[in-house]
N, C-alpha and C positions, 0 to 999 in steps of 0.2 A: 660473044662480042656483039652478034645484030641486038640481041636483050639490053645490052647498057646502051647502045645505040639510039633505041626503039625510046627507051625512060628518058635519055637526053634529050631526043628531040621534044616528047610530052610537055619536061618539065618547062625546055625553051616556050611553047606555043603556049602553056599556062602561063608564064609570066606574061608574053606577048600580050595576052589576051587581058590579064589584070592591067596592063601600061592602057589599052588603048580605052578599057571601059573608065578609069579613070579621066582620060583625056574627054570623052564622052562626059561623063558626067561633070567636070570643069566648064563645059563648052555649055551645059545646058542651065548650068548657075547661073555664068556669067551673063547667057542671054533672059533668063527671069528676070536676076537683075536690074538690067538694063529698058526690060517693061514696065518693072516697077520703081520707077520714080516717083518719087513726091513731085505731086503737081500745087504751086502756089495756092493759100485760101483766097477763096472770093467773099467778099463783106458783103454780108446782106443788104440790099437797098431799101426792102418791101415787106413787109410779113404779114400777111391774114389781110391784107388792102390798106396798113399804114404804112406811108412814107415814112422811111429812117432816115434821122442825122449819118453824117459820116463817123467813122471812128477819130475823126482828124478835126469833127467840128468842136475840138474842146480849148481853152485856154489854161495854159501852164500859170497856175494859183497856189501852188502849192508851198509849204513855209520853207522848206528847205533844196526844193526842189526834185526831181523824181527820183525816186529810190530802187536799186537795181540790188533784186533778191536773188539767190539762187537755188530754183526749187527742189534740186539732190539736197539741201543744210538746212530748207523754211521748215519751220513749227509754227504750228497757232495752239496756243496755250487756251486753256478755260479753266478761272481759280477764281478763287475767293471765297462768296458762301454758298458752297457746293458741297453735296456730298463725294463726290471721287470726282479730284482733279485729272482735267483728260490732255492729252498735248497731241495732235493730229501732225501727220506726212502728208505734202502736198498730195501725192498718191492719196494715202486716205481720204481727202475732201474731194479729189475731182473722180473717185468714183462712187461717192454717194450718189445718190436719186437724184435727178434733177429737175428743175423746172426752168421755163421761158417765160418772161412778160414782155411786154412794152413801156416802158416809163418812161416819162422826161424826167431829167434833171434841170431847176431851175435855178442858177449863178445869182445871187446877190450882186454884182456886176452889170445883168440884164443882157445876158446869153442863155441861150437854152438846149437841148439838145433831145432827143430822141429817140432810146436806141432799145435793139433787143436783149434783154440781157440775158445770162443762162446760171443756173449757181444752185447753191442748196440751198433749205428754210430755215433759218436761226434759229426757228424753233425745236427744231428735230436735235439741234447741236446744245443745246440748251437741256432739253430734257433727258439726252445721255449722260449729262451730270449730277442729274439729280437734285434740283434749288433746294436749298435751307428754305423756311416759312420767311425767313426775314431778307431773304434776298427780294431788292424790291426795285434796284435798277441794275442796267447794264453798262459800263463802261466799258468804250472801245478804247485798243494802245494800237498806235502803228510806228511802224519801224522809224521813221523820222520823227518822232516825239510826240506826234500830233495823237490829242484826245478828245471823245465826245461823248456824250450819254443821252440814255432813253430812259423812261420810264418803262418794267418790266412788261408790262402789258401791252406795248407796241407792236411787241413780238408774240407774244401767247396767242394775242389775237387777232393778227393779219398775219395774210403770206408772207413776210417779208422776206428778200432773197440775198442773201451773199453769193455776188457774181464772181466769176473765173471766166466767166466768156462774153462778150459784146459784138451783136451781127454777126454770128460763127466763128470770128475771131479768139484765140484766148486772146487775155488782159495783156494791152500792152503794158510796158513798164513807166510810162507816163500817165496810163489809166489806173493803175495800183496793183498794177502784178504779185504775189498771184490774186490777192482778193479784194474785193470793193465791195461796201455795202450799198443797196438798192434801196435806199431810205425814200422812198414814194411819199407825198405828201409833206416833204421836209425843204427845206433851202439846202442849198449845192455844197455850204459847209458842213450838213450834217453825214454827207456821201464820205465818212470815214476810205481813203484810202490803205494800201499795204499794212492791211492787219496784220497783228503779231500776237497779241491778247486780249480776251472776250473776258471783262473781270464782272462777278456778281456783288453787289453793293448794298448796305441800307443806308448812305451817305446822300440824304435827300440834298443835301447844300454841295456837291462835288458840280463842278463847272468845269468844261473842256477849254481846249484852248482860246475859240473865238467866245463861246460863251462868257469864259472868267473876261473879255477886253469889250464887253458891252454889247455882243451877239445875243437874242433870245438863245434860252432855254429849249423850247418845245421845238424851235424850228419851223412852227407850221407854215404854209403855203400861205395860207390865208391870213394869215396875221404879218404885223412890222416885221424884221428880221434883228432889227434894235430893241433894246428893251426901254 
């Protein structure tokens, strides 16, 4: 009888003991937890000694107005004259390699802005497809209809970066969530916003949208923005 006694009380202070180490370990989640909260991003002001625009110095121009993606469903497709069509998960873009600049964006309007942007090289995304010889431009599509093009070489041969992030921020969705390209040297409409496809072209005569309605072509800085 003290033997079944002896085992009852055991098995009692072993459960005991599993109830309280659970309680224990519930207690010490809850308090990690409670340390780790997400604290709000702060926008960069400043970076390497330039002053930055606000994320908020921009004006809504856009033709249909902003477009709200959701980046668990976004794909950016790259097709045309490629050799293996590739189709990216937001995931897949925001952990490429990255890079930071500073550029303005300069509005055909005559606003301008200043920001840090952060994002991958066009070019890197470009030569995982592999160009045909006769791919000879690049046509951008974004989710609102809007299009624009470059000549191939814009990208071969500068940095140029497609952002996902602006002053530490990611993209809001009035900036072109998730991606905007950093077209440097170009006017404020060639800044394709909410990319969706990166097409390769030998369609030397294809015109985007402001371009086909009497926008230049090249886009450049230094030239009219009229043709």
């Amino acid at each position: 009888m003290e033997k079944r006694a002896d085992k009852s009380i055991l098995i009692i202070i072993i459960v005991l003991c599993v109830i309280v180490l659970a309680l224990v370990i519930s207690f010490l989640n809850k308090e990690e937890s409670d340390t780790l909260k997400e604290l709000q991003a702060v926008e960069i002001q400043n970076y390497e000694g330039k002053d930055l625009s606000s994320v908020g110095d921009f004006r809504e121009n856009s033709i249909k107005g902003p477009q709200y993606l959701d980046k668990k469903d976004y794909r950016l497709q790259v097709t045309g004259l490629v050799e293996e069509e590739k189709e990216y998960t937001f995931d897949d873009l925001i952990k490429r390699e990255h890079f930071k600049k500073v550029v303005t964006l300069n509005c055909v309007e005559g606003w301008s802005a200043t920001i840090l942007w952060e994002g991958f090289l066009l070019r890197d995304l470009l030569a995982e497809a592999k160009l045909l010889d006769n791919a000879k431009f690049v046509i951008f599509h974004a989710e609102d209809g809007y299009t624009t093009a470059y000549p191939i070489e814009y990208f071969t041969e500068h940095d140029i970066i497609v952002a996902d992030k602006m002053n530490g921020y990611d993209l809001l969705p009035e900036r072109g969530f998730p991606l905007q390209l950093v077209a440097e040297t170009k006017w404020g409409y060639k800044w394709i916003k909410w990319i969706t496809k990166i097409e390769l072209s030998d369609d030397e005569n294809y015109r985007g949208f402001w371009e086909s309605r009497g926008y230049s072509n090249s886009g450049e800085l230094d030239e009219s923005f009229r043709e």
